[in-house]
C-alpha positions in Angstrom: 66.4 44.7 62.0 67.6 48.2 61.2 64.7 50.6 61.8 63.6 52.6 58.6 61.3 55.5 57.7 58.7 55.1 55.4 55.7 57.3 54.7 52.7 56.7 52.7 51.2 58.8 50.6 47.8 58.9 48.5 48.4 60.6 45.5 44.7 61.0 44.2 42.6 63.9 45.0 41.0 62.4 49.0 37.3 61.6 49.1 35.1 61.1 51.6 36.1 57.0 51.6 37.9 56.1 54.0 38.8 52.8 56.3 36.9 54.8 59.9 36.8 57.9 61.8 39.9 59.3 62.9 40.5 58.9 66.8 43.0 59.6 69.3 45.2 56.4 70.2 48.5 56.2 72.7 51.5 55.5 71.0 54.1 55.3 73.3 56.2 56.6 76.3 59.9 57.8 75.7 62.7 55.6 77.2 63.6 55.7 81.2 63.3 58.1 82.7 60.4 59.5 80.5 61.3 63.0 81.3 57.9 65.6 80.7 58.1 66.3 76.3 58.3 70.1 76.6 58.0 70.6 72.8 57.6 68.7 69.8 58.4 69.1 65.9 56.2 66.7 63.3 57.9 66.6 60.5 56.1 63.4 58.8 54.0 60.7 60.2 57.0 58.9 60.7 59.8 61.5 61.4 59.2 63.7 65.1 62.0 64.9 67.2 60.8 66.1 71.4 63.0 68.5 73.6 62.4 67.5 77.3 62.9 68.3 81.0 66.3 67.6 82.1 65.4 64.7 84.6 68.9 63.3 86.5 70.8 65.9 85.4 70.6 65.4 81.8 68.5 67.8 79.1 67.4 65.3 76.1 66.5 65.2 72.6 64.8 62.4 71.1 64.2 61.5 67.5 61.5 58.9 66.2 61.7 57.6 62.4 58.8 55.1 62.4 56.2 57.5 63.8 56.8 56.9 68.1 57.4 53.0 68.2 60.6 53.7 68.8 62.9 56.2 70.2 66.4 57.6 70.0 68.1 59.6 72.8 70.0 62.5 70.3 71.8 65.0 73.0 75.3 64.4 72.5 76.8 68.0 72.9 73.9 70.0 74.3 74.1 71.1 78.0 73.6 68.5 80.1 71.6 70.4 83.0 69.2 72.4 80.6 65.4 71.8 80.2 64.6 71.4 76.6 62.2 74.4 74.8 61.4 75.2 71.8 62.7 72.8 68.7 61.6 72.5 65.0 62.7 70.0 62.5 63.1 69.8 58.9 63.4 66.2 58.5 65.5 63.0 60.2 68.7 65.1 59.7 68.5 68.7 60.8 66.9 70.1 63.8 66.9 72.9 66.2 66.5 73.4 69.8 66.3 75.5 72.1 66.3 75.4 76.3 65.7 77.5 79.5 69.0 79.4 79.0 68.4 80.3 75.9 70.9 78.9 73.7 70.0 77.3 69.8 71.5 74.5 69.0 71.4 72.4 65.3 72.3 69.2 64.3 72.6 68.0 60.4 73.9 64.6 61.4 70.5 63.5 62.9 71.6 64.7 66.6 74.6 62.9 66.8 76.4 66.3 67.5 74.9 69.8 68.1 76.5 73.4 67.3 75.4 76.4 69.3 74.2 78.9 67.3 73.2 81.8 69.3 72.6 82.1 73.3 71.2 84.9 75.1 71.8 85.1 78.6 68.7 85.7 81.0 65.9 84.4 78.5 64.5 81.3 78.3 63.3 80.0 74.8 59.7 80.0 73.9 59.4 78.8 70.4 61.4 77.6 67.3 59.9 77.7 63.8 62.1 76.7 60.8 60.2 77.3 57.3 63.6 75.8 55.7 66.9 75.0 55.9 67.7 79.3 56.1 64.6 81.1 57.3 62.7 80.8 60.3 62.2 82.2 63.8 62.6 82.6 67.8 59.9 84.2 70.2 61.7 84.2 73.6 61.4 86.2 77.1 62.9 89.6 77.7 66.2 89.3 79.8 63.9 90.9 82.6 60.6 91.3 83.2 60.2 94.8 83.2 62.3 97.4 80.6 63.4 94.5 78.6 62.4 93.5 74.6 61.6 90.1 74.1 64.1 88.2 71.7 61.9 88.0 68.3 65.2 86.8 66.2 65.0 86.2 62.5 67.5 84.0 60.3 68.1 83.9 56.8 71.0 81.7 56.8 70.2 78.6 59.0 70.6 80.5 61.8 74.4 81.4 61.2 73.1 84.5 62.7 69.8 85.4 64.3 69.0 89.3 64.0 66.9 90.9 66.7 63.6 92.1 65.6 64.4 96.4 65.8 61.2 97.1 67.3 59.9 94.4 69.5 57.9 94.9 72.4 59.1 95.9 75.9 58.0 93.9 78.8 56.4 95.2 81.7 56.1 92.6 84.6 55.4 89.7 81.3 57.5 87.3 79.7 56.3 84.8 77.3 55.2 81.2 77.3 56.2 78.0 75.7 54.4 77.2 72.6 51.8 80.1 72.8 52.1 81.2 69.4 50.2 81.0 66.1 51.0 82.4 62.7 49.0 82.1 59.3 51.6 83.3 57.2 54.0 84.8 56.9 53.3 88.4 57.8 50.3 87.2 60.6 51.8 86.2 63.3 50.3 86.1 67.5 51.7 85.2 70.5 50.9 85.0 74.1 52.2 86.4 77.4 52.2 85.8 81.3 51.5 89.0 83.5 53.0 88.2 86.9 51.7 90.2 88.6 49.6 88.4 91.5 46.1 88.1 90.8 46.0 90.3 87.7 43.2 90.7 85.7 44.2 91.0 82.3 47.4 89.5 80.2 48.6 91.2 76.5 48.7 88.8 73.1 50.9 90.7 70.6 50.0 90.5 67.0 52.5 91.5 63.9 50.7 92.1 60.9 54.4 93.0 59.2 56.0 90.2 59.5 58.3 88.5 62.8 60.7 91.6 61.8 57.8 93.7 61.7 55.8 96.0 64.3 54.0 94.2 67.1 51.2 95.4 69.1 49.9 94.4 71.8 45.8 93.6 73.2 45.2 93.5 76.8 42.9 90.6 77.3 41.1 90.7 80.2 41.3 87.1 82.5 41.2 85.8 85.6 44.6 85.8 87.9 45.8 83.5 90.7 48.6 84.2 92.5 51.3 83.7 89.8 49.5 86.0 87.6 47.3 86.0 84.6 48.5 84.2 81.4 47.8 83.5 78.3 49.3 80.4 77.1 47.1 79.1 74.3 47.0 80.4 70.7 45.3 79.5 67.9 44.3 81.0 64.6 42.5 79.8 61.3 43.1 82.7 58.9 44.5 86.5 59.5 41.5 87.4 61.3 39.6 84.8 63.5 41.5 83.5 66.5 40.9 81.5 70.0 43.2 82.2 72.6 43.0 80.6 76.3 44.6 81.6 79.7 45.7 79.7 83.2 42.7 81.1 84.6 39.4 79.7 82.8 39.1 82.0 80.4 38.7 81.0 76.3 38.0 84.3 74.0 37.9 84.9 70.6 38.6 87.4 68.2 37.4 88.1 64.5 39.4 91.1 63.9 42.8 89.9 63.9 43.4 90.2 67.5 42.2 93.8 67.7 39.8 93.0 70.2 38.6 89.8 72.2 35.7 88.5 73.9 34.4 86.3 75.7 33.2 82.7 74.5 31.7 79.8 76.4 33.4 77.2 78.4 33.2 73.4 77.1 30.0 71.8 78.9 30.6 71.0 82.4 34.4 72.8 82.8 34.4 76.0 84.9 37.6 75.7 86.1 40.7 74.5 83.9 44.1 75.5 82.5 44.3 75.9 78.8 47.7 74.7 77.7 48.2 74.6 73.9 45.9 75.0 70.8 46.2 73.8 67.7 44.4 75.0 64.6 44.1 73.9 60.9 44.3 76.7 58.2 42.4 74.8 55.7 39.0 76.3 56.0 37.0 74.4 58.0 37.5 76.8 61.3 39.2 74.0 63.7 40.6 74.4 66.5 41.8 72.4 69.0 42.1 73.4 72.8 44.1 70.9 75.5 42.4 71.7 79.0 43.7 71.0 82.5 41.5 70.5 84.9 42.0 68.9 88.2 44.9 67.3 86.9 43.4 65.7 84.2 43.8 66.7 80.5 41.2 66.8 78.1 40.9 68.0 74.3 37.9 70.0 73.2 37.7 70.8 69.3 35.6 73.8 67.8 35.2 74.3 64.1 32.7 77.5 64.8 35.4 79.9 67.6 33.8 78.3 71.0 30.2 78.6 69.8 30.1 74.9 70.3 32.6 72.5 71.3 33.2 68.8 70.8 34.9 66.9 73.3 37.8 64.5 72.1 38.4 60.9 73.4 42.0 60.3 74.4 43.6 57.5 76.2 44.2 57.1 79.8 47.9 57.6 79.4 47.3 61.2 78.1 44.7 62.3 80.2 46.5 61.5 83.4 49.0 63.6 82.1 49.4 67.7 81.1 49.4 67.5 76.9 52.1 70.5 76.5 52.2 70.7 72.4 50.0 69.5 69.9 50.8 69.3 65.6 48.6 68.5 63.2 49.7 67.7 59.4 45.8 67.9 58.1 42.9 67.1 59.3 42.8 63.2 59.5 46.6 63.2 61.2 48.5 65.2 64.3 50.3 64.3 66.9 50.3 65.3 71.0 53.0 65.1 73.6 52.4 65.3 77.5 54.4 65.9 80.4 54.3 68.7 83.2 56.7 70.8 85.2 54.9 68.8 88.0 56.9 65.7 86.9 54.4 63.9 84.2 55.7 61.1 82.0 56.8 62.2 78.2 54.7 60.1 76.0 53.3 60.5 72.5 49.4 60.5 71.4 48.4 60.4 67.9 44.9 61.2 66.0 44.7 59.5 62.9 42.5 57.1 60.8 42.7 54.0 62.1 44.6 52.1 59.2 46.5 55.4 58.6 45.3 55.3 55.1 42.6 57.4 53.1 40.8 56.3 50.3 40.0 58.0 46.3 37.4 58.0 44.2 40.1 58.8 40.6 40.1 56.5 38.4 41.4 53.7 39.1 45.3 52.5 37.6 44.1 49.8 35.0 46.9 47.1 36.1 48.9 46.2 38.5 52.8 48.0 38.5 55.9 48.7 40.6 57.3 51.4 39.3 61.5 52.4 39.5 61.9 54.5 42.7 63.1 58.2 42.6 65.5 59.0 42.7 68.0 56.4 41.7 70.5 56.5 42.8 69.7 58.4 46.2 71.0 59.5 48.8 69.7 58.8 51.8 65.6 58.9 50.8 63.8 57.5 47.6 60.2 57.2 46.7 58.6 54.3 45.3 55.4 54.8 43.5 53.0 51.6 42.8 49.4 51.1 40.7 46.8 49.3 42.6 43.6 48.4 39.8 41.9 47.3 43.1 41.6 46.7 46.7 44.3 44.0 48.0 46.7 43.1 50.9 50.1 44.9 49.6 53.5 44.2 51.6 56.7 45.7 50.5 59.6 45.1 52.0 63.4 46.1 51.3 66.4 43.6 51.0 70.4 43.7 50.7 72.5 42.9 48.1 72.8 39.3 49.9 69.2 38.9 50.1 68.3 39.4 53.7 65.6 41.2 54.7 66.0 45.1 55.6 62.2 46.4 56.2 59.4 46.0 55.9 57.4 49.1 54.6 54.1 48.5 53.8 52.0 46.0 55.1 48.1 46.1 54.8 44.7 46.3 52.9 44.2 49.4 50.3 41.9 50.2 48.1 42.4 50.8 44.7 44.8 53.8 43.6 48.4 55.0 43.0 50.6 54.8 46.3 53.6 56.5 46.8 56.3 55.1 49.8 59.0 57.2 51.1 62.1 55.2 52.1 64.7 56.6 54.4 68.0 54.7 54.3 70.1 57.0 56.4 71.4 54.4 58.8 72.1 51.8 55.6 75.5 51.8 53.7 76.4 52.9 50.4 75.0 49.7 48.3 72.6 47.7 45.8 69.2 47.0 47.6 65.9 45.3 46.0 62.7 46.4 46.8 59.3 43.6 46.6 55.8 44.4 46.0 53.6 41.2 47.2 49.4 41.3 46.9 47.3 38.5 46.4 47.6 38.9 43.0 50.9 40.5 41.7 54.6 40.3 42.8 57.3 42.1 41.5 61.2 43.4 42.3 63.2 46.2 42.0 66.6 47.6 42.2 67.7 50.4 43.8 71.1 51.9 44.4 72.3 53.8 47.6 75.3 56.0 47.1 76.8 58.3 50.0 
């Protein structure tokens, strides 16, 4: 059977029902040989793409469509040697990435072939955010690490061309750090640096309040060194002003003025000696943020909602804690997504937080019969929603067949409560063609034609 998005959507204002408490479960480890997931880019609860370590010689890209069961190597025509960095996704189609040697690659065929895009010799790429299919941006190291700007690059076009931001920051003994940055919108943006310099006491976050084109300055924030240095690789930031960063060293501090100043906040109970890695915050008022900790070689997440005064330690399964979590995505507050892996060697995998049936209740008013409604649009080309009235809980299955009758998919498949659904179907790997889609409950069945056309 052909593998097939599909992604569920209420479409009711979400209440306070729902089927449990959301939770951290393990969803699955990428193919042999793992390599450590460097990156990751959540598109959907279905669609993620990873960049990886090269492991044997070969740097991978993999793709998911139905949410980490299953994954699909997508490197044909990136270098073969280079560690995967930096990647951001617009859907199962188009992608960037980015890699140690700081070439940008994109794919619109779903990683079936890559075009570089830009490479800048001497840097090593840091982070890749797409807003849409023309602008987006790329935080990378300075050529050197002292005299050198970073490469802040903005495109307009897809990234047909990148342009350099004029005025961006020159290094001194720094360069940046995978994934340690944090924007709000689009003229608030952070990110974080690493001071080399052996046992340093202090590391600078930069802060644009202009825009990624626009002026950046920088806050020394003081932190405990080892003998690489001081960094600080963790950034996270619920609205313009209030922000958590963490370093290498044990250190978590906080800022309400935009990144002006920072100070100090208190450890999570019982942890006086960790690495933060990533953070991960949620811009939709309720102050969360999530830290990934390393201590001892075990990971841990610690959530806030109040910048450190209290913290709230996370459950997650054995096969993330025995492993560095290196990114972190969350699409709201009830769904996000974790990869681990290390430059030590750790296994890629994929962690997810989500209720436990995926699903979240309403309290609308209810649809006053049952209906399958046509999908849009129709014809499509290569996705189509499907929208259906539920007057009240029931066991819906939906499942996709082919002109001949055999079976495709099967899309949805468990208890709901009453509402108006909608199901987003991906047929990107189907041909051109007439397909049926079937509602089944306990008490209502009906079919549905739909026409692919490529």
């Amino acid at each position: 059977m052909k593998k097939l998005l599909f992604t569920l959507l209420v479409i009711f204002t979400l209440a306070d029902l729902s089927f449990g408490q959301a939770t951290w479960t393990f969803v699955s480890t990428l193919p042999a040989p793992s390599p450590a997931i460097n990156s990751i880019s959540v598109v959907s609860q279905n669609i993620i793409w990873v960049c990886c370590a090269a492991s044997g010689g070969a740097g991978r890209v993999y793709r998911t469509v139905n949410g980490g069961t299953t994954w699909q190597l997508k490197n044909t025509g990136l270098p073969s040697s280079a560690n995967g960095y930096g990647i951001s996704a617009l859907d199962s189609l188009t992608c960037w990435v980015g890699n140690d040697v700081m070439s940008i690659w994109k794919t619109t065929d779903g990683g079936s072939s890559w075009t570089n895009q830009l490479t800048v010799s001497g840097s090593f790429t840091d982070g890749i955010k797409m807003f849409n299919a023309n602008y987006g941006w790329i935080y990378a190291d300075p050529i050197a690490v002292t005299g050198q700007p970073y490469v802040l690059r903005v495109t307009t076009n897809g990234g047909t061309t990148w342009t350099q931001n004029a005025t961006a920051p020159i290094s001194s003994t720094e360069y940046g750090i995978i994934n340690a940055w944090d924007w709000t919108d689009s003229t608030h943006i952070w990110f974080g640096s690493a001071n080399t310099t052996p046992n340093s006491t202090f590391a600078k976050v930069y802060r644009s309040t202009t825009g990624f084109a626009g002026t950046f300055t920088a806050t020394s924030v003081t932190g405990t060194g080892g003998s690489q240095g001081c960094y600080y690789q963790a950034v996270g930031f619920i609205n313009a002003t209030s922000g958590l960063v963490g370093s290498s060293g044990s250190n978590l501090k906080k800022t309400t003025d935009g990144g002006v100043t920072y100070v100090s906040v208190a450890n999570p109970p019982g942890y006086t000696s960790f690495a933060a890695m990533n953070m991960c915050s949620l811009k939709d008022g309720s102050g969360t943020i999530r830290a990934a900790l390393d201590s001892g070689g075990t990971a841990v997440i610690w959530r806030t909602t109040n910048l450190g005064t209290s913290w709230v330690k996370e459950n997650i399964p054995l096969q993330m804690s025995a492993n560095t979590i290196s990114h972190m995505q969350f699409l709201n507050a009830n769904l996000g997504f974790a990869s681990t892996g290390s430059s030590a060697g750790g296994v890629g995998s994929l962690g997810k937080y989500s209720n436990p049936s995926g699903i979240i209740g309403n309290n609308g008013n209810s649809p006053v019969s049952f209906k399958l409604k046509q999908n849009f649009p129709n014809p499509f080309n290569p996705g189509t929603t499907i929208e259906f009235d539920l007057p009240k809980a029931d066991f819906v299955t939906i499942k996709v067949y082919n002109s001949v009758g055999r079976e495709i998919a099967t899309i949805v498949s468990e208890r709901m409560y009453a509402g108006t659904y909608q199901v987003f179907f991906d047929a990107s790997s189907l041909s051109s063609g007439l397909y049926f889609y079937k509602i089944i409950t306990d008490n209502f069945t009906d079919t549905k034609k739909m026409l692919l056309v490529k």
